[in-house]
N, C-alpha and C positions, 0 to 999 in steps of 0.2 A: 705717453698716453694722451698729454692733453694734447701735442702737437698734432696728433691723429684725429684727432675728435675736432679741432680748429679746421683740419683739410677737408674736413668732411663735410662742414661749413660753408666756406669758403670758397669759390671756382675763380681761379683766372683764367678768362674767355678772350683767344686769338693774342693774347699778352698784350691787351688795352687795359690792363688793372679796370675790368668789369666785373664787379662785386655781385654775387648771387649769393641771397641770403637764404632763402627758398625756393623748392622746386612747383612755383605756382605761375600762376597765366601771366598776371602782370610781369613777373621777373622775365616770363620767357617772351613776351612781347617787347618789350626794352630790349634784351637780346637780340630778335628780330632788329630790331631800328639800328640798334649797334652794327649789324653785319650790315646790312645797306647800304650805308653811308658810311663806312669806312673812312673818308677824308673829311668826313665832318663833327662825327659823334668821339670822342677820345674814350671814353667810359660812361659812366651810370653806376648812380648807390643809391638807395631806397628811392625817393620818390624826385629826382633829380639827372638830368642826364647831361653831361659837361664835354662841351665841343674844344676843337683842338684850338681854337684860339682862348680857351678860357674862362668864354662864356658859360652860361649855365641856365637849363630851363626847367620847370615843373612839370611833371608825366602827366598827375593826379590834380585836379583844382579842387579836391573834395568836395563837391557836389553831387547830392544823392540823389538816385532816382531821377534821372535826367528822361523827357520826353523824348522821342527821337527828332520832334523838329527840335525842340531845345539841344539835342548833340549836336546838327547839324550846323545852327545858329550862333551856338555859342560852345560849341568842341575844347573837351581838352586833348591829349596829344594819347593820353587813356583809352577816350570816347573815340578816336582816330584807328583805334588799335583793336576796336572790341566786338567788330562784326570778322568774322572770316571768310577769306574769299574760297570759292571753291573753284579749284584748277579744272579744264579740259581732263586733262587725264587722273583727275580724282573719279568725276562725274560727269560725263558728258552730255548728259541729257537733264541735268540738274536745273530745277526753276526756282529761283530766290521767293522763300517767305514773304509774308509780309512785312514790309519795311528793311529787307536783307539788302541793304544796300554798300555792300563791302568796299569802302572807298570813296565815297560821296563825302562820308565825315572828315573835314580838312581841318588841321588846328594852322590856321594860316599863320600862323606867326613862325613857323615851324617850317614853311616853305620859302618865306622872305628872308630867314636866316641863310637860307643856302642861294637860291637863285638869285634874291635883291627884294629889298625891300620896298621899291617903287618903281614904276614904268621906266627911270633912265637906266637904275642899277640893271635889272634882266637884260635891258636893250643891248648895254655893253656886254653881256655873255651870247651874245646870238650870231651863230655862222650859218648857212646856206647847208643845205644836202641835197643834191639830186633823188628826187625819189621816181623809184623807176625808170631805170636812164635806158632799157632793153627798147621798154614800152612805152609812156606818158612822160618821160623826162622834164618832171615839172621841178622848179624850186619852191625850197621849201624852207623857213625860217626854226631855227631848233636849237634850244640851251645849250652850251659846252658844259656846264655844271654836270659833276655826273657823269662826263662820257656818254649823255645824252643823247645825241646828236648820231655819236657814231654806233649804239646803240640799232635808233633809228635806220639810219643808214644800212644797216648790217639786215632789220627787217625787212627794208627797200628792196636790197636784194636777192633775197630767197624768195618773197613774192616775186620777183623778176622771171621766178625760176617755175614757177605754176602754169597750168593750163590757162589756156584764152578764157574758158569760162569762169574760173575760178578768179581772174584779174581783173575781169569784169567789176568786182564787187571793191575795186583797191585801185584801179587804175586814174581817179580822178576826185583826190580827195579833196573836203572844203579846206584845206588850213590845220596848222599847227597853232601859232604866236598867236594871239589876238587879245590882246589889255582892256578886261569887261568884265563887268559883273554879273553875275547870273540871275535871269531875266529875274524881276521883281524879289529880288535879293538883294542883300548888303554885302553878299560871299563872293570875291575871286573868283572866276573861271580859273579851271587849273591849266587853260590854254594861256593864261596872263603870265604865267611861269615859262611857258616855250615846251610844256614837260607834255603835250597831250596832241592828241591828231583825230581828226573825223575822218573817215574814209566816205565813200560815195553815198551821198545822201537819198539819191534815189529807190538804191539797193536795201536801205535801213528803216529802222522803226522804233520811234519815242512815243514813250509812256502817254504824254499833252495829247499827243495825237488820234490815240485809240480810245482814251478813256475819258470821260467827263465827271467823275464821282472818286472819290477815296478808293473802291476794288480795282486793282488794277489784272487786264487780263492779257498775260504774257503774249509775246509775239516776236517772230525773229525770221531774218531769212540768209543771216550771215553764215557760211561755210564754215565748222568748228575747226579744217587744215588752218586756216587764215587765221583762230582766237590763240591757237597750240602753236603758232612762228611769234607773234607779240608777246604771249608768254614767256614763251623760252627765253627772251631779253627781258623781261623786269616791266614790260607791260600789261595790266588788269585791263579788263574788257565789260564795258558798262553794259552789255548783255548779261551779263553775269547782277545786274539790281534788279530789285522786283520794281523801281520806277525805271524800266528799261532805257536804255540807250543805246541802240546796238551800233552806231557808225562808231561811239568814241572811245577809244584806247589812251591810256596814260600811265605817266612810269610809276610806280608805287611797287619796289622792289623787296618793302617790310611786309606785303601782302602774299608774297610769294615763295616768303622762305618756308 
């Protein structure tokens, strides 16, 4: 009896001795981060989640009632986890709330653990990918952490595989890599990781750009075939914030479980 009532407790998830104490959002967003990152994360027990070299980080910084610039500013790995992204084929016409910005919130210390923690470390994981080699056969600089890269590459070429007009919107993108912080910020670009891509800046449309005041009014003119191929590899689509970004894409694979 009691052994039953301990199983009952108890989940080993994918046989990383990943301890589920409860079936509540925090346990099941650590779960998320766990499948992700498979080479990095070993497990997770209550408010801790311990990488395969041994390390160990804190989920929760127990900080109540966080502002959302304060999540943004100063995120914990929690605050990272606490907006939900909404897929293409959940919702395809779906307009992010106010402040719905699923992904924006980075607990940076959380991405220097995997990529590197300063401009040489990432440098040393960066190989090239031809992106679109049918079409624009441009190079492009892209993380190997991850399977990033090939990831990417695997995007590259099923847009390859789209109509002229539809390429149009992908065929000349600004960059991937670029080591910078986000304008009048203290926060990482998530391109300083190698982990993100802008596609044609022309084609797209930032929040800065349309709006002068705190209401921001949506606008987009990206193709949702082109958000639904990013997706389906482990990339979120910054179309998807209510402070819109619609050229940029990055890998956040914990959003998409």
């Amino acid at each position: 009896m009691l052994k039953k009532f301990i199983a009952s407790i108890l989940l080993i998830v994918n046989s990383q001795n990943i301890e589920l104490f409860a079936s509540n959002e925090d346990e099941q967003n650590l779960t998320k981060l766990a499948k992700a990152y498979p080479t990095f994360i070993k497990s997770f027990s209550n408010n801790k989640i311990f990488f395969i070299d041994n390390d160990e980080m804190n989920y929760d910084d127990g900080i109540k009632d966080k502002t959302f610039e304060e999540m943004l500013n100063n995120p914990s790995l929690k605050d990272q986890l606490s907006i939900k992204y909404i897929r293409i084929d959940e919702n395809p016409n779906y307009i992010p709330k106010r402040n719905e910005d699923a992904g924006r919130i980075r607990y940076e210390a959380f991405f220097k653990k995997m990529y590197g923690s300063n401009q040489k470390e990432i440098k040393k994981n960066l190989t090239k990918i031809i992106w679109l080699p049918k079409t624009s056969n441009k190079t492009l600089l892209v993380t190997t952490i991850n399977d990033v890269h090939k990831k990417l590459q695997a995007i590259s070429d099923e847009l390859d595989l789209l109509p002229i007009e539809l390429k149009s919107f992908v065929d000349n993108p600004a960059g991937v890599t670029n080591y910078r912080k986000i304008s009048k910020t203290n926060r990482l670009s998530s391109h300083s990781f190698g982990i993100a891509i802008d596609i044609n800046v022309k084609n797209s449309d930032y929040w800065q750009w349309h709006n002068k005041n705190e209401l921001v009014s949506y606008k987009n003119k990206i193709p949702l075939e082109i958000v639904k191929i990013f997706e389906k590899h482990g990339f979120i689509w910054g179309g998807r914030w209510y402070h819109y970004d619609t050229m940029h894409f990055e890998y956040r694979p914990e959003l998409l479980n």
